[in-house]
C-alpha positions in Angstrom: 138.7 112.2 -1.2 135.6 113.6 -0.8 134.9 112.1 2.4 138.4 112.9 3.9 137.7 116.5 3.3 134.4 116.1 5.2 136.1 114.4 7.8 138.6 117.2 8.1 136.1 120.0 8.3 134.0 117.8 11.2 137.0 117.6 13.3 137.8 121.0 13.2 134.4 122.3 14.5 134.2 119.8 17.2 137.5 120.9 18.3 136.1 124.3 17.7 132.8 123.9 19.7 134.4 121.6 22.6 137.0 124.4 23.0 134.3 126.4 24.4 132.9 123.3 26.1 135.7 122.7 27.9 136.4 126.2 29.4 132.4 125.8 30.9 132.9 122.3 31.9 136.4 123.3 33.6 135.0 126.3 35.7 131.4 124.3 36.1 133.2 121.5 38.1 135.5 124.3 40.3 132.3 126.1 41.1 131.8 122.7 43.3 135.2 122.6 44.8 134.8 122.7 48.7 135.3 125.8 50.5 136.4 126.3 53.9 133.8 127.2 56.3 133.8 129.5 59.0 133.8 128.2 62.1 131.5 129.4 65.1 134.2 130.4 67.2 136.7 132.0 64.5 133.5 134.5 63.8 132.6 134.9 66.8 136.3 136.1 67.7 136.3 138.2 64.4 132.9 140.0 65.2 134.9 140.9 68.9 138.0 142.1 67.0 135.4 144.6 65.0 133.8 145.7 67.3 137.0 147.0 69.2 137.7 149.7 66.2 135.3 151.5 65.0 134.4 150.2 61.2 135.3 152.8 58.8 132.5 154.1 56.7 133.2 155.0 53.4 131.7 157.7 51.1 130.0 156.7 48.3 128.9 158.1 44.7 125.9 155.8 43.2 125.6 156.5 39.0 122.0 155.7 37.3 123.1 156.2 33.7 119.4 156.4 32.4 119.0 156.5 28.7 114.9 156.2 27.8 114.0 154.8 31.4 111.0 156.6 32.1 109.0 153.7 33.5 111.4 152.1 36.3 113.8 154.9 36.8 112.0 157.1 39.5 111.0 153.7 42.0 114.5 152.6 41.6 116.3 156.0 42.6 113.3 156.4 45.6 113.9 152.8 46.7 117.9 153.4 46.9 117.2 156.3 49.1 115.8 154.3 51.7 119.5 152.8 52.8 120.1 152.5 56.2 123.2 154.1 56.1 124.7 157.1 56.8 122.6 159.8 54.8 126.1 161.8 54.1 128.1 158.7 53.0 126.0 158.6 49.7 124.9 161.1 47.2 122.5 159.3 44.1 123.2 161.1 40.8 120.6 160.5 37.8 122.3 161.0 34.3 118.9 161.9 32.7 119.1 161.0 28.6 116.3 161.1 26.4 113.6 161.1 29.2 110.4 162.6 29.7 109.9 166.2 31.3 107.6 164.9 33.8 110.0 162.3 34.4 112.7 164.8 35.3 110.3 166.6 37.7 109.7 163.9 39.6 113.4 163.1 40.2 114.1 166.7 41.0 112.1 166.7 43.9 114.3 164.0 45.3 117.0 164.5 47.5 119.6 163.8 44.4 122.1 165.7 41.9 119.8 165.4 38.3 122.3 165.8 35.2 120.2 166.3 31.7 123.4 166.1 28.9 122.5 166.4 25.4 124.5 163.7 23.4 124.6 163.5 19.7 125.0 159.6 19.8 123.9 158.3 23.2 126.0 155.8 25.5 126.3 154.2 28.7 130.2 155.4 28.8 129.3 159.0 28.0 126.8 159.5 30.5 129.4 158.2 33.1 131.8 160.6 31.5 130.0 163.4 31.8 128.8 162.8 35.6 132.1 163.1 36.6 133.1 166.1 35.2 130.0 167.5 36.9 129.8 166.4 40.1 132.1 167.9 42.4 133.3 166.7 45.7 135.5 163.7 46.4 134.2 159.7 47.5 135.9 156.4 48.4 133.9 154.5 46.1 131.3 154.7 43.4 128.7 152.5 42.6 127.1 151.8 38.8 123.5 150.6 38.8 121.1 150.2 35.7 117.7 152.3 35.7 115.5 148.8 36.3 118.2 147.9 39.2 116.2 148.1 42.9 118.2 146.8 45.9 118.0 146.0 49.4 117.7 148.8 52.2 121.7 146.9 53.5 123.1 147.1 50.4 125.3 149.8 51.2 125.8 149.1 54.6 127.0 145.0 53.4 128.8 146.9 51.1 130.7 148.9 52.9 131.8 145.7 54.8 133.3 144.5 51.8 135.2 147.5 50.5 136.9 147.7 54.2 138.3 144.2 53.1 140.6 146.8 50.4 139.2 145.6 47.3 139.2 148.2 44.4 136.9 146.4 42.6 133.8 144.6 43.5 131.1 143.1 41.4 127.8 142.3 43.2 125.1 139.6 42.8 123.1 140.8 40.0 120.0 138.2 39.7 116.3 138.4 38.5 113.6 140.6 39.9 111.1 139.1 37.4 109.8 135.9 36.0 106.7 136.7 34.3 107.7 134.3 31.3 110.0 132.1 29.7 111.8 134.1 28.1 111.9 136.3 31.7 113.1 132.8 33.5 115.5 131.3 31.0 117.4 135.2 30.9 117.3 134.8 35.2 118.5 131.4 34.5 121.3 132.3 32.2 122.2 135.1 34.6 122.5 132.7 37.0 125.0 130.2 35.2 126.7 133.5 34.5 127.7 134.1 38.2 128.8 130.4 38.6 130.9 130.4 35.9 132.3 133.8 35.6 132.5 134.9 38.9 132.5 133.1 41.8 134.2 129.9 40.3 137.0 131.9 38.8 137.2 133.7 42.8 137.5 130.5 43.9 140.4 130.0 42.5 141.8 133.2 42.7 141.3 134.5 39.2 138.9 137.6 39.2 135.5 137.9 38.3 134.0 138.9 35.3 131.8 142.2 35.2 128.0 142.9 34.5 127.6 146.1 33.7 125.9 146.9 36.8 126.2 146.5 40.7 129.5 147.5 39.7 131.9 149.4 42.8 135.3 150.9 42.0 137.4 153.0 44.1 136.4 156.4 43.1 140.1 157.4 42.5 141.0 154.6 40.1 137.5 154.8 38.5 137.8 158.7 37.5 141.2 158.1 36.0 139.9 155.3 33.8 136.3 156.7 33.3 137.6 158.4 30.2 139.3 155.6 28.3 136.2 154.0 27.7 134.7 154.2 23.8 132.3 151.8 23.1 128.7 150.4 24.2 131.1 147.3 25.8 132.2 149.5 28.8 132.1 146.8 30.7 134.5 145.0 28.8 136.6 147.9 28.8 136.6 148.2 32.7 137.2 144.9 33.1 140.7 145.2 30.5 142.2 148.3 32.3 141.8 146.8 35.8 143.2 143.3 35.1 145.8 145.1 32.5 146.9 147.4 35.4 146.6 143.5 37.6 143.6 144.8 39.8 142.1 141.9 41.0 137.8 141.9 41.0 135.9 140.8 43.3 132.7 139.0 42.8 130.4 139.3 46.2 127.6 136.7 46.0 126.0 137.5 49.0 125.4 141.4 48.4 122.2 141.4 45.7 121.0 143.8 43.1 118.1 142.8 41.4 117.5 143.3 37.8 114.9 143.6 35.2 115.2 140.4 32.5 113.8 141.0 29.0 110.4 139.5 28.8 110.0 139.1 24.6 112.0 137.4 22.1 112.7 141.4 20.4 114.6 142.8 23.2 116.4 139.6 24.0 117.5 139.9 20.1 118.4 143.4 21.2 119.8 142.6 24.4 121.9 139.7 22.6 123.3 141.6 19.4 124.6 144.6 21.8 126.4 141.8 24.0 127.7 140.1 20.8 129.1 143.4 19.5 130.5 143.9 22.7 132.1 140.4 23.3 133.5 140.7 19.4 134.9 144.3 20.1 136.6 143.6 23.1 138.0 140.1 21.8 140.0 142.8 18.9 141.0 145.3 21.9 142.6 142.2 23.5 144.5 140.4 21.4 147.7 143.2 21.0 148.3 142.8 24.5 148.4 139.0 25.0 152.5 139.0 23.9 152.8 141.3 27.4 150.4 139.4 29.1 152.5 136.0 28.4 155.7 138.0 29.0 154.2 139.4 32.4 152.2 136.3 33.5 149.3 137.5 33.9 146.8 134.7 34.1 144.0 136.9 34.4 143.8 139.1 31.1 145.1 135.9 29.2 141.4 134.1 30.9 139.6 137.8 30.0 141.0 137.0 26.3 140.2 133.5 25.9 136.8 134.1 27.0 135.7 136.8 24.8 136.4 133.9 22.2 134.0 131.4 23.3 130.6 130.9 21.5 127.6 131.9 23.8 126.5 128.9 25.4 122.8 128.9 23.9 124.5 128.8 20.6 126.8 126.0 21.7 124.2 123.9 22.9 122.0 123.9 20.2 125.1 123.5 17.2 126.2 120.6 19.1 123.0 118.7 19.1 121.8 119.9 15.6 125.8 118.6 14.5 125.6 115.5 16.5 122.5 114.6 14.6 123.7 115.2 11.1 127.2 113.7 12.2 125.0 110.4 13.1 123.4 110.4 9.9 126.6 110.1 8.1 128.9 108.3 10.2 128.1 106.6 13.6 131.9 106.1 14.3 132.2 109.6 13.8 129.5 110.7 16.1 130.4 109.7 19.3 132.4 112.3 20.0 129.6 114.5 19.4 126.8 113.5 21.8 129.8 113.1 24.3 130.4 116.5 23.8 126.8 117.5 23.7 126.4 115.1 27.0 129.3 117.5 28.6 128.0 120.9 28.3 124.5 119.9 29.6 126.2 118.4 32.7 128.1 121.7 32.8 125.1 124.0 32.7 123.4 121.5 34.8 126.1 121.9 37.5 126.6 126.0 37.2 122.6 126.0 37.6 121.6 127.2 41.4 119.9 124.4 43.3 116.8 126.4 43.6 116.7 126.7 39.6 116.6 123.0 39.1 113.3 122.8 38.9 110.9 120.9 35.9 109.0 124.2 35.7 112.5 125.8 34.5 113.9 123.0 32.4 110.0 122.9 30.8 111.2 126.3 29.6 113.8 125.1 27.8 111.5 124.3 24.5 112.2 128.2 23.7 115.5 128.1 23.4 115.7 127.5 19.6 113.9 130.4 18.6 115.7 133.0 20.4 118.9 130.9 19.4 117.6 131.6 16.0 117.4 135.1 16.5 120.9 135.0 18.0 122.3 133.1 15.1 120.6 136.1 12.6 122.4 138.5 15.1 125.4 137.7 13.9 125.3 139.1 10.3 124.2 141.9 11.9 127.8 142.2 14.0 130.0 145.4 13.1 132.8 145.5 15.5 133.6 149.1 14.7 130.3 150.1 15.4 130.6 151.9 18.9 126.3 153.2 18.8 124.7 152.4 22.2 122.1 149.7 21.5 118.7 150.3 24.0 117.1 147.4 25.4 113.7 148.7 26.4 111.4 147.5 29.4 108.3 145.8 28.6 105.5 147.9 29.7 103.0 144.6 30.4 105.5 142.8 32.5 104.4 142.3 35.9 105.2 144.0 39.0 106.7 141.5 41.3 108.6 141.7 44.6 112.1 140.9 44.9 112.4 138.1 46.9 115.9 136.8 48.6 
């Protein structure tokens, strides 16, 4: 009897774990499918059509919500202001929170609108919030970047590009600026898998991409109507529910890069991790009353959103399924099999969603850290409330190394 009851409870986490295993596996292997190219001659004949009208150029609004950011926030902002676009079609505002006065004097000598609010209990939401009912004027888009977020002098101008193509919802390339150590790599890594996964396989098949949390661009119009709906430190999340609820599709635009700052000790990944965790959990509850209408209306997309705020992080999956196939081994090698061909699966998957360039034995030698921070992860969990809407900070590490961004 005993062993029946055993039995039971093994089969229903496998079935448990490989549900997330299969959803990675599934988009892993349509990352690969083949995409058309463009020929020569079609592009060619394309670049003549644009050039016969005059490309529009649209306005845009670019939002640093900066809460604590005193050490990256002022090269960011200066490096943004060297676009070579239009210097009316942008206007840079700084939502200043909890920063330094000597900070705020240097970013009110640039050529930018500076906002200093005073909230009780900080978040990312807020700031945006309250930069909207500042600023005045009207824009076609507006752009979200993170304090640590640099990008290329183009990035506007490939931008604009993209936004003539009449999306109303656009997530860029975020990707690393630093790898000064392993935990710096495996986090560029993981951001990496991330994009595969999340974004450019479910494009290829026309479901929309998931969002960041920066290198985020939104028509301006739909933006400031949903702006206010958000409530938690997920916003994100939240964006990503109103536009696929109101069927907005997103699009995810690999070749248009923001770098970004990954955390560089195991203490701000634990951060970084149990603020994602909260998030995912929160927005999983937010969900779920609107899957009936979803089914009803058929829409494939906030179903996905829903399913995938279920799945365990894929850290965590890796390591329960090896430290399960082991014990599964010990007491049954009938039973195991399963297991390690599960286990056998998700490597292949994060082996596949892994850029070419990232499949290296100096990255996969990195891979020896993983159990700690999955540790730390595992000990998030009991630290999870998911009606806890406080803004969790993930600070920059003052030693990391200053490194170029490299394309």
């Amino acid at each position: 009897m005993i062993w029946l009851i055993i039995h039971i409870i093994e089969i229903f986490l496998w079935l448990l774990l490989a549900a997330s295993g299969a959803y990675i596996l599934f988009f892993a292997l349509v990352s690969m499918l083949w995409k058309k190219p463009v020929s020569p001659l079609s592009a060619y004949l394309e670049g003549q059509i644009r050039s016969l009208r005059e490309p529009r150029q649209n306005t845009f609004l670019i939002l640093y919500p900066a809460y604590n950011e005193d050490r990256v926030i002022v090269n960011s902002v200066h490096t943004f202001l060297g676009q070579y676009y239009p210097y009316k079609g942008f206007h840079v505002a700084v939502i200043s929170d909890h920063m330094q006065p000597e900070t705020n004097e240097k970013l009110a000598q640039l050529p930018i609108t500076l906002l200093q609010p005073v909230f009780e209990k900080s978040s990312k939401a807020k700031a945006m919030q309250y930069a909207l009912t500042q600023i005045q004027g009207v824009y076609d888009y507006v752009v979200i970047l993170d304090a640590d977020n640099v990008v290329e002098s183009d990035f506007l101008a490939n931008l604009n590009e993209v936004c003539n193509k009449g999306y109303e919802a656009i997530q860029c390339h975020r990707c690393a600026k630093n790898s000064n150590n392993n935990i710096a790599v495996l986090d560029g890594v993981s951001e990496e898998i991330n994009n595969t996964i999340f974004r450019k396989a479910h494009n290829r098949i026309g479901l929309s991409s998931a969002l960041i949390g920066s290198g985020m661009c939104f028509s301006f119009k739909w933006f400031k109507e949903n702006v206010y709906k958000l409530s938690t430190a997920g916003e994100d999340r939240e964006l990503e529910a109103l536009l696929l609820r109101q069927k907005i599709h997103i699009h995810y635009e690999p070749t248009i890069h923001v770098y970004d700052e990954k955390v560089s000790n195991k203490d701000n990944f634990q951060k970084q991790r149990l603020r994602w965790m909260t998030a995912q959990i929160q927005s999983l509850f937010s969900l779920l009353p609107y899957i009936p209408q979803a089914i009803a209306e058929g829409n494939i997309d906030y179903i996905d959103k829903t399913f995938q705020q279920a799945l365990i992080p894929r850290s965590m999956l890796i390591v329960l399924t090896f430290m399960l196939a082991v014990i599964i081994t010990l007491l049954s090698r009938v039973w195991c099999l399963k297991w390690w061909l599960l286990f056998l699966f998700i490597c292949l998957s994060l082996y596949v969603s892994t850029p070419k360039q990232l499949r290296s034995h100096s990255v996969f030698g990195k891979l020896l850290s993983i159990p700690s921070l999955v540790w730390k992860m595992l000990l998030n969990i009991l630290k999870i409330d998911r009606k806890n809407t406080d803004f969790i900070h993930t600070t920059h590490d003052a030693e990391m190394e200053k490194e170029k961004p490299k394309e």
